[in-house]
VOMI-55438 format. One record per residue (C-alpha): x, y, z. Coordinates in steps of 0.05 Angstrom, whole numbers, padded with zeros to 5 digits, always signed. Layout:
% VOMI-55438
XYZ...
END
This chain:
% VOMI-55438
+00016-00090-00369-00039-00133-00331-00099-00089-00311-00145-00112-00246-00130-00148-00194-00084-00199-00165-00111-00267-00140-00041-00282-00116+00030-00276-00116+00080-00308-00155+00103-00347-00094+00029-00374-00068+00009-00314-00028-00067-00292-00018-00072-00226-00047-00143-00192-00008-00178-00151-00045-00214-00083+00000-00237-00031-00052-00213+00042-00032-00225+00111-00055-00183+00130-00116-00185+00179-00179-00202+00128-00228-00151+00155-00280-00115+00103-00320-00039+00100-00309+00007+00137-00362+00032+00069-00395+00078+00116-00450+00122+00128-00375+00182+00084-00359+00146+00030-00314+00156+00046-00243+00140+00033-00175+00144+00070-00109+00154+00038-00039+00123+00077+00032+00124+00056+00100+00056+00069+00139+00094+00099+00193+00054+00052+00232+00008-00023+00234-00024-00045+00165-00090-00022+00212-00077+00039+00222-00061+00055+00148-00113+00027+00130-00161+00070+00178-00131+00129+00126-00141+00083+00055-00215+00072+00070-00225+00149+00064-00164+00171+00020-00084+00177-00004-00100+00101-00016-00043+00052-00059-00048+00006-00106-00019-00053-00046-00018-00048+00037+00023-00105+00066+00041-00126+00126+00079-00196+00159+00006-00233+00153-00030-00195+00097-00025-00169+00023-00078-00129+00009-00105-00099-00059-00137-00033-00058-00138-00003-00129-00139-00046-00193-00075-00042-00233-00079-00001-00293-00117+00054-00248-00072+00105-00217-00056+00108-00142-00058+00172-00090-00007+00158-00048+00044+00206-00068+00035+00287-00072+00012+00297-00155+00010+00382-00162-00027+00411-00219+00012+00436-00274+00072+00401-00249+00120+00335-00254+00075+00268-00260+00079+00232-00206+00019+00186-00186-00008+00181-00258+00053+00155-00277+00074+00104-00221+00037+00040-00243+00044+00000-00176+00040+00040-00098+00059-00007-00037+00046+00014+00031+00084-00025+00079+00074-00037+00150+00126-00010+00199+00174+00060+00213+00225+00090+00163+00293+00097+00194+00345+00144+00179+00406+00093+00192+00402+00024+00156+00350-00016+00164+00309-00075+00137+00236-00096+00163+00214-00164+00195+00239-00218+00162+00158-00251+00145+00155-00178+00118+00210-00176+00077+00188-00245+00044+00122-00215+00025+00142-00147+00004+00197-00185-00047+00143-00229-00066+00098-00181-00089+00150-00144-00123+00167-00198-00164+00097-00201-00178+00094-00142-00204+00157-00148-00247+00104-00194-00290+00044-00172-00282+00068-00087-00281+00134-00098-00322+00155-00055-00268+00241-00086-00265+00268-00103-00200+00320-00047-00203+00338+00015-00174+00359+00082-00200+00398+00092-00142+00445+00061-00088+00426+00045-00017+00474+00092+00012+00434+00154+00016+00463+00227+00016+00464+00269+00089+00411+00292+00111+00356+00320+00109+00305+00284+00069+00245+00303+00084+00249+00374+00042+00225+00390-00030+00299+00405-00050+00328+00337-00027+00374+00314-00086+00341+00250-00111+00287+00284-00124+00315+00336-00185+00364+00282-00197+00332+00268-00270+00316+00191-00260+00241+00207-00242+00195+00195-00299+00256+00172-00349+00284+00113-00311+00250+00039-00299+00246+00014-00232+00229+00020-00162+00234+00082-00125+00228+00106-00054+00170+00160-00037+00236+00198-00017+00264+00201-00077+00186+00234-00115+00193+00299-00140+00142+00350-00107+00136+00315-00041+00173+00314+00020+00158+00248+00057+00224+00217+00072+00196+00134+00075+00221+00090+00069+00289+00122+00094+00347+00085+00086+00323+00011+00071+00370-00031+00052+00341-00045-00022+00396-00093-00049+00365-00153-00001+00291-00137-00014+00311-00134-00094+00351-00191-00095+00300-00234-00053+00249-00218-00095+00303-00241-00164+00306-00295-00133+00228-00319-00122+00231-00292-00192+00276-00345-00215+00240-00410-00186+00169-00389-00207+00137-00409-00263+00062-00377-00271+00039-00316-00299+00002-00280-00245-00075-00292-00249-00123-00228-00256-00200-00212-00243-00231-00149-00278-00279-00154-00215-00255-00154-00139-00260-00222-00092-00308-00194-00046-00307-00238+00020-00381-00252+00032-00388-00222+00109-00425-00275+00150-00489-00276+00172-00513-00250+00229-00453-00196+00230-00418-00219+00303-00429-00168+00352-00351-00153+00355-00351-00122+00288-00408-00069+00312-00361-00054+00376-00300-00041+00316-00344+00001+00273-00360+00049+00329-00291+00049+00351-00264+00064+00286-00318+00117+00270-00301+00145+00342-00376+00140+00352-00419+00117+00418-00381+00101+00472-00322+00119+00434-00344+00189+00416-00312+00225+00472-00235+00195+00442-00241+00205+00368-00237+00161+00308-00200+00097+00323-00160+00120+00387-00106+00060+00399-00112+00084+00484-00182+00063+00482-00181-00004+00427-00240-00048+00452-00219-00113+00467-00239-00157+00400-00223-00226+00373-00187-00199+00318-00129-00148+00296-00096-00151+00370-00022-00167+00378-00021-00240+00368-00094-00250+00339-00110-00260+00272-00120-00194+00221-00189-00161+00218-00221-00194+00165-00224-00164+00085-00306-00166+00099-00301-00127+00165-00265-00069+00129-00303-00077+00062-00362-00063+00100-00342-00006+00136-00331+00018+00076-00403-00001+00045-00428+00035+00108-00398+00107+00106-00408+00112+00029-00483+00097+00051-00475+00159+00090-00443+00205+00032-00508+00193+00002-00569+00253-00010-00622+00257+00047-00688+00249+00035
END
């Protein structure tokens, strides 16, 4: 298994690199190699208003945007991991958020996010050895699923069996993404980028930090406070979607907010973690 981070997919995609808060524990390579796909439950911004402070995964991706959040070879925190009990993050060697809503009936996101969610699966087949496979069909069992005793979960495939897995199907939690998501066509898309790629996915040991321009544009002050729910944007709370200011970025239709923007929010509230004089 590669450890660090991705430059880019198998297929030519930018892979971003925003550093977030993890345990810096090295994944359990003696496991089977696995993965584990969640839905935000919401936009690749929101989430990652909730990765810049914790529960971060390895990817966050979106129908624009791959993002990189924790080196490979490091474990990720998006999944429940109880003391004592049945490995779960320390075990899964790649976590990918994806942008959108879980569904209990079939269902399959955007098509631009389908392309690349099987993309960077297929990445990760090299660079994780993690198989583009399932351990279980895509016809799930009746409800419910969001309950510690759903069946997948003490169905004795977690932590013995290769391949991708749904946050559904972890033992000890009780999330339910990515519902029922039609697997076969995200798996077999990504087989297939698989099969007409050629190079080995590139790695840094070091992050691709986006230099943030200088001056800092006054719109990025505006996004701090907003997502800080801070100034004028105290009296709503942390990044309250009724009161978004308007800004030249992350709006339906405008371009993402930039991998400097949120690298240095992030630079700016660790400043704050730090001892007073």
């Amino acid at each position: 298994m590669q450890k660090g981070w991705l430059t880019k997919t198998i297929g030519g995609r930018k892979i971003e690199h925003i550093p977030c808060p993890n345990p810096n524990v090295p994944v359990n390579l003696s496991a089977p190699a696995i993965g584990v796909l969640h839905t935000i439950e919401g936009s690749l911004e929101s989430g990652m208003g909730v990765f810049k402070r914790h529960f971060a995964p390895h990817f966050t991706l979106d129908d624009r945007q791959i993002l990189q959040l924790i080196p490979l070879g490091l474990i990720g925190a998006a999944c429940e991991n109880h003391i004592g009990g049945v490995e779960t993050n320390h075990i899964v060697r790649a976590q990918i958020e994806v942008a959108g809503r879980s569904k209990t009936k079939s269902w399959l996101p955007e098509a631009a996010t389908i392309e690349a969610l099987a993309d960077l699966m297929a990445t990760l087949e090299r660079a994780a050895e993690i198989p583009l496979t399932r351990p279980f069909s895509d016809q799930m069992p009746p409800l419910p699923w969001a309950v510690l005793k759903f069946s997948r979960r003490s169905a004795g495939k977690w932590g013995k069996t290769a391949g991708w897995f749904g946050h559904v199907e972890v033992p000890e939690n009780k999330h339910w993404d990515p519902g029922a998501l039609q697997w076969k066509t995200v798996l077999d898309r990504a087989r297939t980028i698989t099969a007409g790629a050629g190079d080995t996915p590139t790695i840094k040991r070091e992050p691709a930090m986006v230099k943030a321009p200088s001056p800092i544009p006054d719109w990025f002050w505006t996004w701090l406070r907003w997502r800080l729910g801070e100034g004028e944007f105290k009296p709503f709370g942390p990044h309250d979607l009724k009161h978004r200011p308007e800004l030249p970025f992350g709006g339906k239709g405008q371009k993402p907010i930039p991998a400097w923007a949120w690298n240095k929010l992030g630079q700016f509230t660790a400043a704050r973690k730090g001892p007073h004089p």
